[in-house]
Backbone as JSON, one array per atom type, in Angstrom:
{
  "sequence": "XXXXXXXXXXXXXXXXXXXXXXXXXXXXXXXXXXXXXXXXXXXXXXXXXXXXXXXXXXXXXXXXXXXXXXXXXXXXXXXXXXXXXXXXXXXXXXXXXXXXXXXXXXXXXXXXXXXXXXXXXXXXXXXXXXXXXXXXXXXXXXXXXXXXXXXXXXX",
  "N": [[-39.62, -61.13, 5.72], [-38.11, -58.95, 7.23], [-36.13, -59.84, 7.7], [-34.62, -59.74, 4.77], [-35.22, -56.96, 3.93], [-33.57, -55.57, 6.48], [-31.3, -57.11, 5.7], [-30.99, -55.41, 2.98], [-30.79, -52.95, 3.54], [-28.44, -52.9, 5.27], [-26.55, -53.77, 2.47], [-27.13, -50.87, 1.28], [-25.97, -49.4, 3.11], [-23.34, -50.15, 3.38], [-22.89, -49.21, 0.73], [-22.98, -46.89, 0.91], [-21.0, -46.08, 2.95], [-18.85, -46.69, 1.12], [-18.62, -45.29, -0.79], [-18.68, -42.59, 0.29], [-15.81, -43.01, 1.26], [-14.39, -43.25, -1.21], [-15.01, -40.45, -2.33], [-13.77, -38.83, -0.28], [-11.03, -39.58, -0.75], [-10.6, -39.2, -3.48], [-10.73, -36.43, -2.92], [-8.99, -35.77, -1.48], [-6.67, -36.23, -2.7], [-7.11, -34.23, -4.72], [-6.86, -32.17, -3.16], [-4.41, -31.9, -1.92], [-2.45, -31.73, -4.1], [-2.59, -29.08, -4.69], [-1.82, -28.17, -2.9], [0.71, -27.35, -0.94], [3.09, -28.53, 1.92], [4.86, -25.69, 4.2], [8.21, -25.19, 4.03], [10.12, -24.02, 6.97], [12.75, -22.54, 7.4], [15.49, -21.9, 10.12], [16.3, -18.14, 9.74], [14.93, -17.77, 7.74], [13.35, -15.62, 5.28], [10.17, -14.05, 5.44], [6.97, -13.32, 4.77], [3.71, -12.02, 6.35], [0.26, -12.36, 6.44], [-1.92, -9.93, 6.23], [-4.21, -10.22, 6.22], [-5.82, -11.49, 8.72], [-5.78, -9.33, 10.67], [-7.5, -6.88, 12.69], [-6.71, -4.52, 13.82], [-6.12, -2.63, 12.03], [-5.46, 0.17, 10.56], [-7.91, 2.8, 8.46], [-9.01, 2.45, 4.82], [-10.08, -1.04, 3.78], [-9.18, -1.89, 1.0], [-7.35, -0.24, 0.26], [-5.23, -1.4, 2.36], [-1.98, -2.97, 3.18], [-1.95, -6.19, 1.48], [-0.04, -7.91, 2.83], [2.86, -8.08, 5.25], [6.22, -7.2, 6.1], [9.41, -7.98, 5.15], [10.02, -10.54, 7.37], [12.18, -12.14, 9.73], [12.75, -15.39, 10.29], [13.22, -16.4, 13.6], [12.89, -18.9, 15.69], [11.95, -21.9, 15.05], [8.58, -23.15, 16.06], [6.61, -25.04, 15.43], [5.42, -26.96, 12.69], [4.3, -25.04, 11.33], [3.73, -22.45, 12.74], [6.37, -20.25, 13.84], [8.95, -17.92, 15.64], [9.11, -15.01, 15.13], [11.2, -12.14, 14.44], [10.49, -8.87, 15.89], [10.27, -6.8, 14.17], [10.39, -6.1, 10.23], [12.91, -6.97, 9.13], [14.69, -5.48, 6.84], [13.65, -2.58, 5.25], [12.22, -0.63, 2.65], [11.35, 0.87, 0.34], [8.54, 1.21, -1.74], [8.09, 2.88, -4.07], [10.37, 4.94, -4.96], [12.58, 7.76, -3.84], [11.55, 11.37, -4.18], [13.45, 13.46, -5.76], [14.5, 16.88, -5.32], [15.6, 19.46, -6.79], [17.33, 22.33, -5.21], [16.9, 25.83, -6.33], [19.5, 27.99, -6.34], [19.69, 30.54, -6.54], [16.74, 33.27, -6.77], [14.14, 32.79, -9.55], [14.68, 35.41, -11.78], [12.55, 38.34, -12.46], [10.95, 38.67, -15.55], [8.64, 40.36, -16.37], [5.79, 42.57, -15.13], [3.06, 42.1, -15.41], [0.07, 42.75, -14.76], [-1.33, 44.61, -11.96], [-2.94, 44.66, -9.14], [-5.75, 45.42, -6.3], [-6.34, 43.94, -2.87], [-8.03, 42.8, -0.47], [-5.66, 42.01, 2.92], [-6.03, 40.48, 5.5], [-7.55, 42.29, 6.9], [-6.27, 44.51, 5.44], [-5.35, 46.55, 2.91], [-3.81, 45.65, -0.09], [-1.31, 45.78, -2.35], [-0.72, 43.75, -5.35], [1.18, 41.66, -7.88], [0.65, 40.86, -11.38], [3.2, 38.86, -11.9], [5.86, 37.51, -14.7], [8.03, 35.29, -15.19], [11.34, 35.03, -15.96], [12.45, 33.11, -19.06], [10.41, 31.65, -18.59], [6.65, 30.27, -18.91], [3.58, 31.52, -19.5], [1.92, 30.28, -17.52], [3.34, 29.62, -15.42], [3.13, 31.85, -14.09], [2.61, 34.6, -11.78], [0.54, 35.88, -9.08], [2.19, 38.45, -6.64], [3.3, 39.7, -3.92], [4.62, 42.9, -3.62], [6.8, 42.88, -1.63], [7.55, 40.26, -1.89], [8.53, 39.78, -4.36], [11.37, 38.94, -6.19], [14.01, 41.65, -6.48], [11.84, 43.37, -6.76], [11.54, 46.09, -5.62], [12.72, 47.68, -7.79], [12.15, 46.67, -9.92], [9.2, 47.86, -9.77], [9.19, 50.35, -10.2]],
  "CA": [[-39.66, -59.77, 5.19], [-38.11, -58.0, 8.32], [-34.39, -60.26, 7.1], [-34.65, -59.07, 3.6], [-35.54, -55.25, 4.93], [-32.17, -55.77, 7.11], [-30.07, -56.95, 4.28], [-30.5, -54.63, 2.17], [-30.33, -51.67, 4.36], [-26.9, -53.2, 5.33], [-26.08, -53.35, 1.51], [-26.74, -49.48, 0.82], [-24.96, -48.88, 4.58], [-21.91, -50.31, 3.18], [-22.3, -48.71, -0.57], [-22.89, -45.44, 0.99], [-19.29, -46.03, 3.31], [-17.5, -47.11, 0.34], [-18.64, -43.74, -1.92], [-18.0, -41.61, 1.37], [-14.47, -43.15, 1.33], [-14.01, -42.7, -2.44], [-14.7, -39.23, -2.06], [-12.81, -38.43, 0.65], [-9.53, -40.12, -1.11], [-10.08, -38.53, -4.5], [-10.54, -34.76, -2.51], [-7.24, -35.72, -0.78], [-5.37, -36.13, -3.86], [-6.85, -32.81, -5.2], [-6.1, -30.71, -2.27], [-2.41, -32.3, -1.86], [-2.38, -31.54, -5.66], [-2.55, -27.81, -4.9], [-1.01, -27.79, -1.42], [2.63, -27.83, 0.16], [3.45, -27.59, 3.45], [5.84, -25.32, 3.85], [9.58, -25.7, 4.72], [10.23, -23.0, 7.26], [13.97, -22.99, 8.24], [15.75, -20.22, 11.24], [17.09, -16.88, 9.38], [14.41, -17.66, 6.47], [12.57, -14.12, 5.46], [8.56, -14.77, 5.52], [5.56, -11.99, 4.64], [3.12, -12.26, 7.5], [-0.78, -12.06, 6.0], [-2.83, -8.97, 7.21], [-6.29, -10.78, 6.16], [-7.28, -11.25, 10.0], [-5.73, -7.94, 11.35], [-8.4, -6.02, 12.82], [-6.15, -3.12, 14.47], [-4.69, -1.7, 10.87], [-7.0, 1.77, 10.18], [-7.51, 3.06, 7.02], [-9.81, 1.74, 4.2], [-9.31, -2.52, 3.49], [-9.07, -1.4, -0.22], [-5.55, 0.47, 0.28], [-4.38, -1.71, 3.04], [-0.89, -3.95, 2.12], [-1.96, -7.75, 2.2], [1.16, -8.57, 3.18], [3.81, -7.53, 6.32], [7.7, -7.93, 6.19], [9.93, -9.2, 5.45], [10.3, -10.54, 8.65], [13.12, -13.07, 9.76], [12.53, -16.38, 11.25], [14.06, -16.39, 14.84], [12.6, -20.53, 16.16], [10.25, -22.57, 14.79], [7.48, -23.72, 16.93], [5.58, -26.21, 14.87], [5.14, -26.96, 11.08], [3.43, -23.73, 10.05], [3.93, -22.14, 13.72], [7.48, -19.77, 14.0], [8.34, -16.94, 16.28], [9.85, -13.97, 14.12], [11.53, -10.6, 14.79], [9.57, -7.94, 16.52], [10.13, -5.31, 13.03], [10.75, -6.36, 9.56], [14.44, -7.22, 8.64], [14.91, -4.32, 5.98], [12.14, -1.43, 5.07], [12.36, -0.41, 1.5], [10.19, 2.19, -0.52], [8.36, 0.87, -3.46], [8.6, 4.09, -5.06], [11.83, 6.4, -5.47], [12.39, 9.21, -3.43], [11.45, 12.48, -5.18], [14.62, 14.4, -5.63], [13.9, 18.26, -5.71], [16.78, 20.03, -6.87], [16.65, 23.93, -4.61], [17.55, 26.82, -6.62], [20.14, 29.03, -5.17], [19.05, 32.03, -6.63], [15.25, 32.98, -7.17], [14.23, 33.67, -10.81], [14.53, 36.69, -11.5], [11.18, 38.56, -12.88], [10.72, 39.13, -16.74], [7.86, 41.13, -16.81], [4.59, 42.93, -14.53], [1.71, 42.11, -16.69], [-1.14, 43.66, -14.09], [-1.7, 45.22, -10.52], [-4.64, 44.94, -8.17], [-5.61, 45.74, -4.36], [-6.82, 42.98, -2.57], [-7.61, 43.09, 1.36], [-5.85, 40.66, 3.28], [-5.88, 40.4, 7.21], [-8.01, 43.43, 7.14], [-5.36, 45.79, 4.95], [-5.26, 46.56, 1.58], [-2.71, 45.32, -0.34], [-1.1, 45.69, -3.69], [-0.38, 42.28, -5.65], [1.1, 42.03, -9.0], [0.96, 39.46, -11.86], [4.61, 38.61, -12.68], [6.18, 36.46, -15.86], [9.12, 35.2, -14.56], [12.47, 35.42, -16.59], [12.17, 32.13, -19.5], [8.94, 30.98, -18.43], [5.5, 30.48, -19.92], [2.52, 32.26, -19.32], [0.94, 29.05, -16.84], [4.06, 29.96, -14.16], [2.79, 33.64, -13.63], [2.04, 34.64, -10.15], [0.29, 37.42, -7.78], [3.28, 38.32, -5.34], [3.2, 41.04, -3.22], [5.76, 44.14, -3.44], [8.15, 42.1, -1.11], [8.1, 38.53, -2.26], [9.26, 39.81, -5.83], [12.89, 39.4, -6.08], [14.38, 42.7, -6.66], [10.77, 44.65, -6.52], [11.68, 47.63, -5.33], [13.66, 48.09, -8.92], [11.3, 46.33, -11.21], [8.08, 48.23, -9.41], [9.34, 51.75, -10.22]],
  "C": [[-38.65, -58.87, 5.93], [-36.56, -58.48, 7.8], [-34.35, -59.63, 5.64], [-34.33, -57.5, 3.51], [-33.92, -54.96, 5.32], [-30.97, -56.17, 5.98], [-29.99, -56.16, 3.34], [-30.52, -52.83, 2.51], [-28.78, -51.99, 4.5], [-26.14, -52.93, 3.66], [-26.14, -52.0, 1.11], [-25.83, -49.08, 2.02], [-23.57, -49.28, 3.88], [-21.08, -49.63, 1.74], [-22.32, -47.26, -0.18], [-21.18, -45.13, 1.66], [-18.42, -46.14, 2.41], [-17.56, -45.77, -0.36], [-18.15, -42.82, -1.13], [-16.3, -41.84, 0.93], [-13.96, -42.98, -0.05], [-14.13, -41.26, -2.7], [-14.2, -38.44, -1.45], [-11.5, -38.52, 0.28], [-9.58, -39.08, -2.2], [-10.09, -36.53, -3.68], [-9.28, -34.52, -1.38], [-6.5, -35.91, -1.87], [-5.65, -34.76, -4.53], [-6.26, -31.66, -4.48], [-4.32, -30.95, -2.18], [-1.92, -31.78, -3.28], [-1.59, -30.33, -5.52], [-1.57, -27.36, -3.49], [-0.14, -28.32, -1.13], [2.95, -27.61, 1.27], [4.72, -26.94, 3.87], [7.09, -25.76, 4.58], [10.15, -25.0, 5.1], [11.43, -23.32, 7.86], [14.31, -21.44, 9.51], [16.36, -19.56, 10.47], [16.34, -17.03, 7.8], [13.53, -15.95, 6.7], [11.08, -14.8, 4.79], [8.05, -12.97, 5.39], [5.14, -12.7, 5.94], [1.38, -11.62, 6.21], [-1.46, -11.43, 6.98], [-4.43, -9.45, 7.27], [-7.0, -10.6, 7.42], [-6.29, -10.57, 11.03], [-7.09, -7.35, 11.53], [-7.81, -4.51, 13.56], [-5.71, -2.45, 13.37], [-6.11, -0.66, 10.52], [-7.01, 2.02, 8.76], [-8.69, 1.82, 6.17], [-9.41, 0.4, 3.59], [-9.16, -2.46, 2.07], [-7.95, -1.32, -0.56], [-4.71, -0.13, 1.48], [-3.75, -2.74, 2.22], [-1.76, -5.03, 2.77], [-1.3, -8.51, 3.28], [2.16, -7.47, 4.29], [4.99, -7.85, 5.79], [8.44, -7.05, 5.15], [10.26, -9.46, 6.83], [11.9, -12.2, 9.01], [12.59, -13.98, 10.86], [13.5, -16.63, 12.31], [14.19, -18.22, 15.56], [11.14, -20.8, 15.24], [9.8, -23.39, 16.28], [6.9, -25.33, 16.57], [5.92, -26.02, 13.28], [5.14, -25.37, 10.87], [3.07, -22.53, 11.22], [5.64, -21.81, 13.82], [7.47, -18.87, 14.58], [9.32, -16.03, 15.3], [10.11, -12.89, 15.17], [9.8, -10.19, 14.89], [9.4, -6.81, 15.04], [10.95, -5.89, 11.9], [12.82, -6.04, 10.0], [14.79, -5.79, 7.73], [13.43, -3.7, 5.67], [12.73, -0.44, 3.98], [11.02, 0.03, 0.93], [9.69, 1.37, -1.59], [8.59, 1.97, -4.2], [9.76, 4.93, -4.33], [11.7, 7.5, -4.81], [13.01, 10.11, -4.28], [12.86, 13.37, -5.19], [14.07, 15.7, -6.27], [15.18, 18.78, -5.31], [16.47, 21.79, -6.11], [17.87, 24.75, -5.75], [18.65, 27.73, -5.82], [19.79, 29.95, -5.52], [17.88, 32.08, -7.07], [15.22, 33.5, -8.51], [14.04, 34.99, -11.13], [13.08, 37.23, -12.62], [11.56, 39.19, -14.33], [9.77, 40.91, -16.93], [6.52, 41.97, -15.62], [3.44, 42.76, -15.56], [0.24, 42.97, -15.74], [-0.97, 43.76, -12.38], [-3.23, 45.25, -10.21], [-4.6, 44.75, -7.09], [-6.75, 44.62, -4.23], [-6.64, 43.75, -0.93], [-7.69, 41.79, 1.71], [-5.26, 41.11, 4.89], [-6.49, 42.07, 7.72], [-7.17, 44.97, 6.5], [-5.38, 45.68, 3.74], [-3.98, 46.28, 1.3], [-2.7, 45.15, -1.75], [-0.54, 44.6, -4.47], [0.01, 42.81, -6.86], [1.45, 40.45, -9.79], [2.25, 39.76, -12.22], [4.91, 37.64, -13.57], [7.73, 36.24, -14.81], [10.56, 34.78, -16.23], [12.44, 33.54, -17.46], [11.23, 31.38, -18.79], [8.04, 31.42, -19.23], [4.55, 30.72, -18.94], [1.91, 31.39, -17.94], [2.21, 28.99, -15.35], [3.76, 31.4, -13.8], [2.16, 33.33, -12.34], [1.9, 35.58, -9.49], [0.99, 36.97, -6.67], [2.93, 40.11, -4.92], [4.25, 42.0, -3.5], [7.14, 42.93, -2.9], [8.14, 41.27, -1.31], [8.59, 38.83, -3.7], [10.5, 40.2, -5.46], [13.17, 40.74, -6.53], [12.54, 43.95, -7.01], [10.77, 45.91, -6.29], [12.21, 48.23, -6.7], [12.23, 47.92, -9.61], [9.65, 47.47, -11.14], [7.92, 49.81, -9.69], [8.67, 52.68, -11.4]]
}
């Protein structure tokens, strides 16, 4: 009984090693499937992944994934390189705003209303102004002296 017992413990011992090893082979051909190791040469440009940064502030929502470009200086190992200290180039995703400056201020169309306001403890006279081809949604309470030519228009 006790040889019988023993043989066929040995027979599942050896069908369980062989299924281990069939599963182990076919989940090496899927991962190789999906995975390359990369081919990191010197003066290649590389991102750097922020995933396990813990010094970057700010909510992980709006932080970039990604660092760089950075330039490969030596490789170390496979998947191990030492890079520049500060990206290679530093480029805007968005367009800087160009804001054209007037040289002269517009000059004022119209006074549509007056009213006293106290500000810094003094009364003070404000007025709505239209400004010269504008619409109603650019009007603005300016004081006596921030209206261009005021002293004229205020008379």
């Amino acid at each position: 009984f006790c040889l019988i017992l023993s043989h066929s413990q040995r027979g599942s011992h050896s069908t369980a090693a062989r299924c281990i090893a069939e599963a182990k082979e076919y989940n090496k051909q899927r991962w190789d499937k999906s995975h390359m190791e990369p081919d990191f040469k010197e003066g290649n440009q590389v991102l750097v992944s922020t995933l396990n940064f813990n010094n970057v502030k700010g909510p992980k929502k709006m932080r970039d994934s990604f660092l760089g470009p950075f330039t490969i200086i030596k490789l170390i190992e496979k998947n191990a390189v030492e890079e520049e200290k500060f990206p290679s180039r530093r480029k805007s995703l968005t367009p800087p705003e160009i804001v054209e400056l007037e040289d002269s201020p517009v000059p004022v169309n119209k006074n549509i209303k007056a009213r006293k306001i106290i500000l810094n403890g003094k009364d003070q006279r404000q007025y709505l102004v239209r400004f010269k081809n504008q619409k109603a949604e650019k009007d603005k309470w300016l004081a006596e002296d921030a209206i261009p030519g005021g002293s004229l228009h205020l008379r």
